[in-house]
VEXTOR-689394 format. One line per 5 residues: number of its first residue (from 0); for each residue x, y, z of N, C-alpha, C, CB. Coordinates in Angstrom, 2 decimals. Atoms other than C-alpha are relative to their C-alpha. Glycine has a CB too. Example, Ala and Ser with C-alpha at 12.3 -4.5 7.8 and 13.67 -1.06 7.14 Angstrom:
REM VEXTOR-689394
0) 0.89 -1.19 0.00 12.30 -4.50 7.80 0.90 1.20 0.00 -0.99 0.03 1.25  -0.82 -1.19 -0.06 13.67 -1.06 7.14 -0.77 1.09 0.73 0.41 0.46 -1.42
END
This chain:
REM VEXTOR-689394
0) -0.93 -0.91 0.69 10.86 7.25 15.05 -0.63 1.37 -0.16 0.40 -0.57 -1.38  0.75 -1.12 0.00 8.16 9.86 14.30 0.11 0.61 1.35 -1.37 -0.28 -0.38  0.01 -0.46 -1.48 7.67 10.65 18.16 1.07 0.67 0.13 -0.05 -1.02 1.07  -1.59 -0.15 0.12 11.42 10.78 18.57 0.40 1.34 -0.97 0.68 -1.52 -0.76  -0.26 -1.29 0.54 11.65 13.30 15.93 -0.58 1.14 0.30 -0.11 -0.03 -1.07
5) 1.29 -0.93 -1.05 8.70 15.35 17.17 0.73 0.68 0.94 -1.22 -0.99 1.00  -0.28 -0.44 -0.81 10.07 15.56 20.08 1.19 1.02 0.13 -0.03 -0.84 0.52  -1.37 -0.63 0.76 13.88 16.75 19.17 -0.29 1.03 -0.79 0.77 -0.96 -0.94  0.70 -1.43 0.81 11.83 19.12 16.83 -0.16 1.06 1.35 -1.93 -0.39 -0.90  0.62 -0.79 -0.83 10.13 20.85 19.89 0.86 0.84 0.86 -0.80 -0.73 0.70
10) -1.64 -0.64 -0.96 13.80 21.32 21.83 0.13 0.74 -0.65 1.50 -0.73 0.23  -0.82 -1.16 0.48 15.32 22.80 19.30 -0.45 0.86 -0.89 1.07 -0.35 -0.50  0.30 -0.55 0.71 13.00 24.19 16.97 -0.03 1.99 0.11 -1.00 -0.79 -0.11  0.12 -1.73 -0.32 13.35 28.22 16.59 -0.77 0.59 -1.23 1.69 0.89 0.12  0.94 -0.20 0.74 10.11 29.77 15.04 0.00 0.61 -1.18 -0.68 0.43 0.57
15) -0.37 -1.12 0.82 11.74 32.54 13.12 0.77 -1.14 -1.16 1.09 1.38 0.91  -1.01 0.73 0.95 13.90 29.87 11.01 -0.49 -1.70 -0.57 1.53 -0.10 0.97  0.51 1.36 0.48 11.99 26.56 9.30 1.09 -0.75 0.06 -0.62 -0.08 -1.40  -0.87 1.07 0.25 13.81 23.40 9.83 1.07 0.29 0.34 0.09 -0.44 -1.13  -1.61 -0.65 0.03 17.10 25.30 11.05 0.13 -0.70 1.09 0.44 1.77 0.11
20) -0.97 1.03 -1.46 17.54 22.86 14.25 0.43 -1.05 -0.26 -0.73 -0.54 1.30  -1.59 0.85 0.87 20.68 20.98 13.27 -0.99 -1.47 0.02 2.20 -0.17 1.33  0.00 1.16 -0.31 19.32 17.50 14.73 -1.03 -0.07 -1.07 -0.17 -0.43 1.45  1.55 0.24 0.77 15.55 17.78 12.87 0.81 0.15 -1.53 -1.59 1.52 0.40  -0.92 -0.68 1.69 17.68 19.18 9.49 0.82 -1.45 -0.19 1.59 1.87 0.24
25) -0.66 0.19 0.19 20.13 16.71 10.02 -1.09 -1.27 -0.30 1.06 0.35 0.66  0.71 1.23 0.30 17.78 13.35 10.16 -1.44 0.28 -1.16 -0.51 -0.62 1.60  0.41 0.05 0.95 15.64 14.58 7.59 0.59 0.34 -1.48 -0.79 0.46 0.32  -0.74 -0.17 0.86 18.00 15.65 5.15 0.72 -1.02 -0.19 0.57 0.92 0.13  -0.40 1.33 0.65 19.73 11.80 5.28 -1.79 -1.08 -0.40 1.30 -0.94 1.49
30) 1.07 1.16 0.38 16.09 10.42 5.18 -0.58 0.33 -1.48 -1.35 -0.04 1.18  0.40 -0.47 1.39 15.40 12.50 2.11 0.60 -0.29 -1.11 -0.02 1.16 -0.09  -1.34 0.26 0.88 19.05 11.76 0.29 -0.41 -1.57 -0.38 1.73 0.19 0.98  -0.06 1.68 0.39 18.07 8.21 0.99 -1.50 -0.27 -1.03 -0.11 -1.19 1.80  1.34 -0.02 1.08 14.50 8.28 -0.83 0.41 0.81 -1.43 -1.47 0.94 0.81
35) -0.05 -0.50 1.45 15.47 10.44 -3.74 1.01 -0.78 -0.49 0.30 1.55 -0.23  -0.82 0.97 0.49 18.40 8.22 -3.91 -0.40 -1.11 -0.61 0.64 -0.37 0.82  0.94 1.46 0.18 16.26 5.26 -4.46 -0.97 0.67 -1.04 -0.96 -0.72 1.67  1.13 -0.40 1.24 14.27 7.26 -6.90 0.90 -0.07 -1.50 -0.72 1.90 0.27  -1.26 -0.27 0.83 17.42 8.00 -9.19 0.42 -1.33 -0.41 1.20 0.78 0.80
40) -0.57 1.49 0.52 18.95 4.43 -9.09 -0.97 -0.67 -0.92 0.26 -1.08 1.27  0.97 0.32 0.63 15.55 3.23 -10.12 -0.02 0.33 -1.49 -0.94 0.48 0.64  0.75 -0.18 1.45 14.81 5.41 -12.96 1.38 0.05 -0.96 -1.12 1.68 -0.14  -1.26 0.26 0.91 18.46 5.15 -14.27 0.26 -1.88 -0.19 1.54 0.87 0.91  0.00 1.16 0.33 18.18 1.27 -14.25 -1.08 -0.11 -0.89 0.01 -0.81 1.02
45) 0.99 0.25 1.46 14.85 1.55 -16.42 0.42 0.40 -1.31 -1.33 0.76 0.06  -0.72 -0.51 1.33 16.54 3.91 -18.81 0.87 -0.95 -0.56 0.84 1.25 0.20  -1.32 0.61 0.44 19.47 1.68 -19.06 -0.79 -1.58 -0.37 1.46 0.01 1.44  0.69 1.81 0.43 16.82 -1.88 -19.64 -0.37 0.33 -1.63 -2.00 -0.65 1.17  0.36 -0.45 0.85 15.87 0.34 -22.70 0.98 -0.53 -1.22 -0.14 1.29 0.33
50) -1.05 0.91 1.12 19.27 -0.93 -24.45 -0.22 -1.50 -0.66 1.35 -0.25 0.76  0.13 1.02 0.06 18.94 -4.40 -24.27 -1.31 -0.69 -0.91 0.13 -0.20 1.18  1.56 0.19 0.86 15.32 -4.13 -25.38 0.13 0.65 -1.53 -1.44 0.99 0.91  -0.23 -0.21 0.84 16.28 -1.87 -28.35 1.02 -1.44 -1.01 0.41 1.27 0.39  -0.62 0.68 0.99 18.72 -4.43 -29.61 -0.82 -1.42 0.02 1.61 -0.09 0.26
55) 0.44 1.41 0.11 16.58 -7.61 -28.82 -1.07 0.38 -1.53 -0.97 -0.69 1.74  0.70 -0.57 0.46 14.02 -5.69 -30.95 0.71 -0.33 -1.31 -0.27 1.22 0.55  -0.53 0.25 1.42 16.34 -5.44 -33.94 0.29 -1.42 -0.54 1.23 0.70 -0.11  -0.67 1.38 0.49 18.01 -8.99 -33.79 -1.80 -0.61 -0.58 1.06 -1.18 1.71  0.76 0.70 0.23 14.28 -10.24 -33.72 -0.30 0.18 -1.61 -0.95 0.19 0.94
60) 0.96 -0.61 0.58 12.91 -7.99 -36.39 0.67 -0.57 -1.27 -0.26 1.57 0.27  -0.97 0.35 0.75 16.20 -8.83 -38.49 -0.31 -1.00 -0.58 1.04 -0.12 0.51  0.16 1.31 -0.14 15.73 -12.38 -38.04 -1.38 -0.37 -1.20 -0.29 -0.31 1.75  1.48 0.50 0.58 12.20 -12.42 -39.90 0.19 1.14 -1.34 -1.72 0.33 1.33  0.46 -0.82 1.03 13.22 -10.35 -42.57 -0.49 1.77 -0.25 -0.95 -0.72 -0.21
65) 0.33 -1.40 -0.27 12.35 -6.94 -41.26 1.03 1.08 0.14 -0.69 0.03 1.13  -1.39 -1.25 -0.60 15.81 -4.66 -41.11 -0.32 1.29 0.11 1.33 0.20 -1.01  0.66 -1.00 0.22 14.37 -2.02 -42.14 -0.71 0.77 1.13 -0.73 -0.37 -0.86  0.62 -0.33 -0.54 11.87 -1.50 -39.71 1.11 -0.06 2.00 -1.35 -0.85 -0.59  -1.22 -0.16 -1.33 14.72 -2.72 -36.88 0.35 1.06 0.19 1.32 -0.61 -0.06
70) -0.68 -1.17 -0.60 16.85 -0.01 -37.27 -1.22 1.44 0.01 1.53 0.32 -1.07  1.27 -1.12 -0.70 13.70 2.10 -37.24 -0.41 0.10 1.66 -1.54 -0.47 -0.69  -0.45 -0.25 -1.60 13.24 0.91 -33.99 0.68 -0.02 1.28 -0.32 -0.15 0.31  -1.07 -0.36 -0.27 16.21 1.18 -32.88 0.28 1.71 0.14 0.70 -0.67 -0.94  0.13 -1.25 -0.32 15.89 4.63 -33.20 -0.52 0.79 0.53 -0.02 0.34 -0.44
75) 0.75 -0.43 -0.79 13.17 5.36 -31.88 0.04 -0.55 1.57 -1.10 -0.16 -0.62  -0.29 0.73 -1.10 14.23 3.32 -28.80 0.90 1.26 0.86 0.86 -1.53 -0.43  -1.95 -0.82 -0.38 18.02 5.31 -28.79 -1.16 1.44 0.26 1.92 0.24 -2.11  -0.22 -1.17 -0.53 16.18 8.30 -28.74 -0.96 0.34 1.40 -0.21 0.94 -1.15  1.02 0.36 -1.49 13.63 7.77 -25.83 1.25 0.14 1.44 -0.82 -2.21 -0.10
80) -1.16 -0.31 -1.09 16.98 6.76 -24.00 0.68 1.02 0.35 0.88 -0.56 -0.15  -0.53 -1.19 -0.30 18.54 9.81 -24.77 -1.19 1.30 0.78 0.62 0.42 -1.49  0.56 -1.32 -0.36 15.62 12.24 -24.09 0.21 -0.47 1.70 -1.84 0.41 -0.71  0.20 0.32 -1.35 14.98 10.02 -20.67 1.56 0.55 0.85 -0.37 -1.82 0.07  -1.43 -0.87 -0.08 19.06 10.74 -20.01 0.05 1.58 0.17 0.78 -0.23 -1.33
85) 0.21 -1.29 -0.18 18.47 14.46 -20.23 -0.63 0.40 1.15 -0.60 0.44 -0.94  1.27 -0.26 -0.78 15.67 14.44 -17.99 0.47 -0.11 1.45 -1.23 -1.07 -0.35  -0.70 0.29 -1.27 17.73 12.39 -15.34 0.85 1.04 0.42 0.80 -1.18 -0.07  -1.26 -0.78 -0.11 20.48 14.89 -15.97 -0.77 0.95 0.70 0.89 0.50 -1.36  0.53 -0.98 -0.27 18.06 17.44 -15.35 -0.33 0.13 1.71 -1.08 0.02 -0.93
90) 0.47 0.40 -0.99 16.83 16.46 -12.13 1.03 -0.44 1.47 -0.74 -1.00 -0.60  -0.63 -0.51 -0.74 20.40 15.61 -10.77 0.12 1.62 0.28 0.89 -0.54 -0.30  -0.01 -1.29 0.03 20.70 19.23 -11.08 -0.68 0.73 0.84 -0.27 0.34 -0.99  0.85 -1.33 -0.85 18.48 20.40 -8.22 0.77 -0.72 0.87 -1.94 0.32 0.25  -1.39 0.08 -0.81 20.84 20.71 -5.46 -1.00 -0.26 1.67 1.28 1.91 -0.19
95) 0.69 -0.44 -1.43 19.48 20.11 -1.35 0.60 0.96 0.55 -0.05 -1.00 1.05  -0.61 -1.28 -0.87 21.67 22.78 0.24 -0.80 -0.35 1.28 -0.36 1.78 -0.66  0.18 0.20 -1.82 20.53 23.72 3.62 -1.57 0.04 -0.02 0.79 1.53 1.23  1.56 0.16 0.32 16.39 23.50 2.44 -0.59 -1.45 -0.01 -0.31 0.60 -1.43  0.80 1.60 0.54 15.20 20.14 2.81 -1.22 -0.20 -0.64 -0.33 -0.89 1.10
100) 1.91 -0.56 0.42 11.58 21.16 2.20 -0.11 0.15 -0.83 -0.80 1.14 0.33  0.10 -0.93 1.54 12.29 23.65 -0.64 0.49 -1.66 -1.15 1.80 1.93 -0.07  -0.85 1.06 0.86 14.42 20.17 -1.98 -0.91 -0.67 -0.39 1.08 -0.90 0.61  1.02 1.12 0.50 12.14 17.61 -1.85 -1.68 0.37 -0.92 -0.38 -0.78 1.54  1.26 -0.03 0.90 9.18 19.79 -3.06 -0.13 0.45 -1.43 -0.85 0.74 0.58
105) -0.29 -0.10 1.08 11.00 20.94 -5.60 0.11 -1.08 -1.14 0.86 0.52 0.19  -0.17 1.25 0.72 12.07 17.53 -6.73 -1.44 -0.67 -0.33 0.90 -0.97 0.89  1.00 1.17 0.05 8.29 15.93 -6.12 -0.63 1.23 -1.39 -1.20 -0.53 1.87  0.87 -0.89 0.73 7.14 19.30 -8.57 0.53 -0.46 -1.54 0.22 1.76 0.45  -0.97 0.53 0.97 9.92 18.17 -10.91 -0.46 -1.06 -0.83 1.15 -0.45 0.64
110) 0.34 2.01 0.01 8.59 14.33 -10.69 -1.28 0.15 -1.07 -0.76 -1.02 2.11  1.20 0.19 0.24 5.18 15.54 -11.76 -0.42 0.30 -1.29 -0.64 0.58 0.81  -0.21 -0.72 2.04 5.99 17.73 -14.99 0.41 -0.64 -0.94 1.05 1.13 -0.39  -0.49 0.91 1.22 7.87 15.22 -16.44 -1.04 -1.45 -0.05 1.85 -0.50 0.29  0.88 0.64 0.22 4.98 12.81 -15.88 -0.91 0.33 -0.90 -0.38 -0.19 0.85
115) 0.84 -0.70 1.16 2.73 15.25 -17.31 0.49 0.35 -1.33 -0.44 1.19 0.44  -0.36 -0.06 1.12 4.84 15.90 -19.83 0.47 -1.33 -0.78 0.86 0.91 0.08  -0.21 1.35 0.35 5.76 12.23 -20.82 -1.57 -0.60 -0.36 0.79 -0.81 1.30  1.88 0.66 0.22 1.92 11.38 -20.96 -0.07 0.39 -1.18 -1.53 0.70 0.98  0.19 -0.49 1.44 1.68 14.03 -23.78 0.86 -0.79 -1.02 0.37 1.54 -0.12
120) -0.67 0.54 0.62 4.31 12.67 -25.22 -0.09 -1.10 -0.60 0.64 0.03 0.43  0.17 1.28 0.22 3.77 8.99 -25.50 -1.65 0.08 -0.87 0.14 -0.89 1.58  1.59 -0.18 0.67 -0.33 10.33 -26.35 0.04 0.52 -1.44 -0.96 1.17 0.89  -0.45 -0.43 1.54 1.20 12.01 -29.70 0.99 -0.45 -0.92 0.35 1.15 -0.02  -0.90 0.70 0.65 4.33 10.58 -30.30 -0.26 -1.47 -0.43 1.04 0.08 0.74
125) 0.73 1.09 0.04 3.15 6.86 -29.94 -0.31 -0.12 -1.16 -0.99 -0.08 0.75  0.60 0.37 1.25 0.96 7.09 -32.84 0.48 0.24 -1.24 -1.04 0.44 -0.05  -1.04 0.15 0.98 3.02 8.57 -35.21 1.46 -0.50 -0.33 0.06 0.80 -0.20  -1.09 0.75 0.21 6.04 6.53 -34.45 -0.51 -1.11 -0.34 0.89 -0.10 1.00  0.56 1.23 0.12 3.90 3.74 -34.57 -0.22 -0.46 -1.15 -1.00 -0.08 0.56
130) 0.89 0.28 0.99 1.77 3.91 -37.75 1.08 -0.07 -0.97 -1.19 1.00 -0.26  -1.04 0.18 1.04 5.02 4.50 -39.94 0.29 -1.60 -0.16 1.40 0.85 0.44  -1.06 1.55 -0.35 6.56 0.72 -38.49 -1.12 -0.93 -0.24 0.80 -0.30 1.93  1.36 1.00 0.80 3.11 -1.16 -39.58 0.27 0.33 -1.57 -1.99 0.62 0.50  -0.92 0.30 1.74 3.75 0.28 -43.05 1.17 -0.61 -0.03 0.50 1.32 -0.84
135) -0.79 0.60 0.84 6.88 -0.71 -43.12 -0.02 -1.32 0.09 1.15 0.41 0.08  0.38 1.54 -0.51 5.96 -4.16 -41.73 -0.64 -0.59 -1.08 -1.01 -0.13 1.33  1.22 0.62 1.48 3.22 -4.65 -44.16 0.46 -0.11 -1.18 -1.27 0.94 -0.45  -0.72 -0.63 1.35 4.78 -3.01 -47.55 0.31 -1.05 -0.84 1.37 0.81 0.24  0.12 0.80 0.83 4.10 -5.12 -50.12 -0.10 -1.59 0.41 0.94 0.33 -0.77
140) 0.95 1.34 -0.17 2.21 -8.04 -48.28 -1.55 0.44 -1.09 -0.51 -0.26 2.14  1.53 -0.26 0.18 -1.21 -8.45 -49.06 -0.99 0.67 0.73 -0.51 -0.99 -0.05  0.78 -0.78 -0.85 -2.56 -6.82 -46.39 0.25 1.34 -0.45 0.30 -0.20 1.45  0.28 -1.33 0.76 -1.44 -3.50 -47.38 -0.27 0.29 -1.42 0.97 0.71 0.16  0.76 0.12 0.69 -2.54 -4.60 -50.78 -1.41 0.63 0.05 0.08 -0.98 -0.05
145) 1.28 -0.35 -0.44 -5.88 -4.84 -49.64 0.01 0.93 0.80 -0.65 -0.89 0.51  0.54 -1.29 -0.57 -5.91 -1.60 -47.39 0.09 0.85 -1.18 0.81 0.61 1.29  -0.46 -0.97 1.17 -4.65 0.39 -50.66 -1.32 -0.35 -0.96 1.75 -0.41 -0.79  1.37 0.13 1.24 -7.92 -0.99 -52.24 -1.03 0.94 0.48 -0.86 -1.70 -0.14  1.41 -0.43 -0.84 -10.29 0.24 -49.55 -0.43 1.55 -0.73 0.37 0.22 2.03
150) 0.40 -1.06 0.26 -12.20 3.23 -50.02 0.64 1.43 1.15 -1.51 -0.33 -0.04  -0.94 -1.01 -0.33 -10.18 6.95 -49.30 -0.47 -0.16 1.91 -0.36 1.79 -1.04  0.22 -0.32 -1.30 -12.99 7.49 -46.29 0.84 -1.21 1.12 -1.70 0.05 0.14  -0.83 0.95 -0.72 -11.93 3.73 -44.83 0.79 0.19 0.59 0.45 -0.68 -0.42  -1.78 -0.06 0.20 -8.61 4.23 -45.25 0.26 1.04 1.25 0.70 0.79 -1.85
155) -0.36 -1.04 -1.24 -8.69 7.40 -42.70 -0.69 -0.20 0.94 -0.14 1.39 -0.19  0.53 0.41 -1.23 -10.94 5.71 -40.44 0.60 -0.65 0.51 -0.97 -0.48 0.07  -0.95 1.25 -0.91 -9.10 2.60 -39.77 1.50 0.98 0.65 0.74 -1.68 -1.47  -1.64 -0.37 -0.21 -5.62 5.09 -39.52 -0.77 1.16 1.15 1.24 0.78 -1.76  0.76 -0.72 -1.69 -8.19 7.44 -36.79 0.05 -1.36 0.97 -2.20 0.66 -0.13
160) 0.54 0.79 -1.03 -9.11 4.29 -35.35 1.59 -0.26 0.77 -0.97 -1.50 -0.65  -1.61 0.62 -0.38 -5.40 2.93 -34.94 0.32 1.36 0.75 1.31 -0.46 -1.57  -0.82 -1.18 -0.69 -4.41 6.39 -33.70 -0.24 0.22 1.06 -0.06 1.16 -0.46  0.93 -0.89 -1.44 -6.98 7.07 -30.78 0.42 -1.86 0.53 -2.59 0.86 -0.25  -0.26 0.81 -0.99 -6.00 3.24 -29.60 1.63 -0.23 0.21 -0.76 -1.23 -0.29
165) -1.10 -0.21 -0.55 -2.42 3.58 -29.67 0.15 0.90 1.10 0.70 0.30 -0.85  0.06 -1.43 -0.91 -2.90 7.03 -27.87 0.06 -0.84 1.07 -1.39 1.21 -0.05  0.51 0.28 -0.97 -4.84 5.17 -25.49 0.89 -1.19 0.95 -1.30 -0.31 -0.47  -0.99 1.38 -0.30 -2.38 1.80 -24.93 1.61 1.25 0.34 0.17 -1.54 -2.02  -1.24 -0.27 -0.43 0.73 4.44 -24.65 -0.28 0.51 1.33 0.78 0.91 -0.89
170) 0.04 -0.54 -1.66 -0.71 6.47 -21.84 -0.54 -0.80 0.89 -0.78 1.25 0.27  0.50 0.86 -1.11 -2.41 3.87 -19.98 1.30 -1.07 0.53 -1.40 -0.91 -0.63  -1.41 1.09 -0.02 0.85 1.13 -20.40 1.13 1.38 0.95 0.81 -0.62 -2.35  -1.34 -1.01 -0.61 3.16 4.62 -19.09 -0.50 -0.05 1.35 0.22 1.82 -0.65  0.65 -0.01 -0.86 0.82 5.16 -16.47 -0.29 -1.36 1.06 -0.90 0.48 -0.61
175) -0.04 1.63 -0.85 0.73 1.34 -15.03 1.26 0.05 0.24 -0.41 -1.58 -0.85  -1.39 0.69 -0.52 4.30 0.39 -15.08 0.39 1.82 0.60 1.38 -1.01 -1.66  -0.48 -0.76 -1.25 5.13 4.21 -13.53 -0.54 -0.35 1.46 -0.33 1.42 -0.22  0.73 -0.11 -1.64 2.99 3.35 -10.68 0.50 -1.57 0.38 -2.21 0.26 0.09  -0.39 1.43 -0.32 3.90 -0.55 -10.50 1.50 0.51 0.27 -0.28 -1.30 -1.33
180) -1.28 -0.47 -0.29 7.62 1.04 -10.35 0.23 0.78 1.16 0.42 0.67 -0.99  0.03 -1.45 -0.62 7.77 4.16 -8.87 -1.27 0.60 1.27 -0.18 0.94 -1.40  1.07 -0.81 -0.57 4.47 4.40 -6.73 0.50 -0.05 1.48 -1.60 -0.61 -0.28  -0.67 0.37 -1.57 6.09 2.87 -3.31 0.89 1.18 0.46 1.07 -1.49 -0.01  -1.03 -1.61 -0.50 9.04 5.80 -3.31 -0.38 0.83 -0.09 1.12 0.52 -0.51
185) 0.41 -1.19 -0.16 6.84 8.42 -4.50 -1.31 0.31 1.26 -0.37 0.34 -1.42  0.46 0.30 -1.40 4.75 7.44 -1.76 0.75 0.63 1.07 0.03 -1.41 0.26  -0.50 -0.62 -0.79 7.48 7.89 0.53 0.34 1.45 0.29 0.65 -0.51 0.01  -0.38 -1.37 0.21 8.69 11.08 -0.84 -1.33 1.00 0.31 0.56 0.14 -1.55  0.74 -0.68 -0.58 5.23 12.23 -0.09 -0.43 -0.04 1.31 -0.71 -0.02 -0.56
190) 0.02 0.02 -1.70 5.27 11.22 3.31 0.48 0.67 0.88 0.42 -0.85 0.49  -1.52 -0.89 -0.30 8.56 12.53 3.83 -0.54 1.89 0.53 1.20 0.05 -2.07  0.28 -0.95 0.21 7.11 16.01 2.77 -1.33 0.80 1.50 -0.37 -0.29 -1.53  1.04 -0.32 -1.34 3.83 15.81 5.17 0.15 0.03 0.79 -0.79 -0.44 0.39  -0.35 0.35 -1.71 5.67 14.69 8.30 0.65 1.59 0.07 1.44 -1.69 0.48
195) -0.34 -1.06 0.16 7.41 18.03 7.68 -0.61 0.77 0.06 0.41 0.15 -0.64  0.72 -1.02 -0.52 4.86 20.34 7.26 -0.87 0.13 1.21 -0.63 0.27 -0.82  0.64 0.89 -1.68 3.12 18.38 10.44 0.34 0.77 0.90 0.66 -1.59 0.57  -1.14 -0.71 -1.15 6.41 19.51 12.43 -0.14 1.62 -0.12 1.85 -0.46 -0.40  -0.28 -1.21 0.28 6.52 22.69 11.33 -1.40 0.85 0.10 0.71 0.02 -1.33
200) 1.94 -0.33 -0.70 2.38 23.30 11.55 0.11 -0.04 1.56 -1.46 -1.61 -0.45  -0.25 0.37 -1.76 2.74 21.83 15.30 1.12 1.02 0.72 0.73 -1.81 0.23  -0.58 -0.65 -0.82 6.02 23.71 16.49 -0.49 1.49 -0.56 1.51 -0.39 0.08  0.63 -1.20 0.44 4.19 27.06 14.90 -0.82 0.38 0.95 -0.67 -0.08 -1.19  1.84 -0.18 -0.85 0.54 26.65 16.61 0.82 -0.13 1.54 -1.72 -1.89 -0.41
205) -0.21 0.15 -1.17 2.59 26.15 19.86 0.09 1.68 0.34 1.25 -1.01 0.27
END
């Protein structure tokens, strides 16, 4: 298939105009629709597993006495879904037009910010969504008894300690299941990208 395209590149390629020979435009612009396609379905079926898990979450939490802390996370669930929703929205929003190149590297630049920016996220948010839903878990057991005894320094060590290993469990857990998910298509999508500048390096240097 590579060869094949290569070749069909070399006919019709015209130096003055990247990617402008219909046939090369035309089979990489469905091979690209079909990979970002497959990126989209994906990350809109994770968003959407986010429901199911929010409400199993509550019935459980319910179940044992915890409501409280349910619809806590319940909320913090709903709004994960919603920001993730935005994000998707955002991302339909970059258009291919007649750029396949400009498309896909736009989209893989896209892919990477909201990684980087989701890392932060989960590395700050995490811990303070977190540490609230143990109080309320605890709240008038004995265990938060006994932490309310400890000494002040304690008390802000154990809530450092808890903080720097949540940190550490949100971005490492985001960071696994994106790549156990997502690493195979963004794979492709970077393939996609190289075979392209390949063609376009090669019918240049000619």
């Amino acid at each position: 298939m590579e060869r094949s395209i290569e070749n069909i590149w070399k006919e019709g390629f015209q130096a003055e105009e990247k990617l402008s020979a219909p046939v090369i435009s035309n089979l990489y612009k469905r091979k690209s629709k079909l990979v970002i396609q497959q990126i989209k379905n994906r990350s809109k079926k994770d968003n959407l597993s986010l429901i199911p898990v929010a409400l199993i979450m509550f019935g459980v939490l319910a179940f044992i006495g915890k409501a409280l802390l349910g619809l806590y996370v319940v909320v913090l669930i709903s709004a994960l879904f919603f920001l993730n929703k935005k994000t998707l929205k955002n991302l339909e929003a970059i258009d291919i037009k007649t750029n396949t190149y400009e498309y896909l590297i736009t989209y893989r630049n896209q892919i990477k910010n909201i990684t980087t920016k989701t890392t932060w996220l989960l590395g700050i948010g995490l811990p303070i969504a977190i540490i609230p839903a143990y109080w309320i878990f605890f709240d008038g057991t004995k265990v938060m008894t006994n932490f309310k005894e400890l000494a002040l320094g304690i008390e802000i060590l154990i809530v450092v300690g808890m903080t720097l290993v949540l940190l550490l469990l949100g971005v490492l857990s985001y960071r696994l299941s994106t790549r156990m998910m997502y690493a195979r298509l963004l794979e492709r999508l970077e393939s996609t990208i190289e075979d392209m500048e390949e063609l376009m390096k090669n019918s240049f240097g000619k």
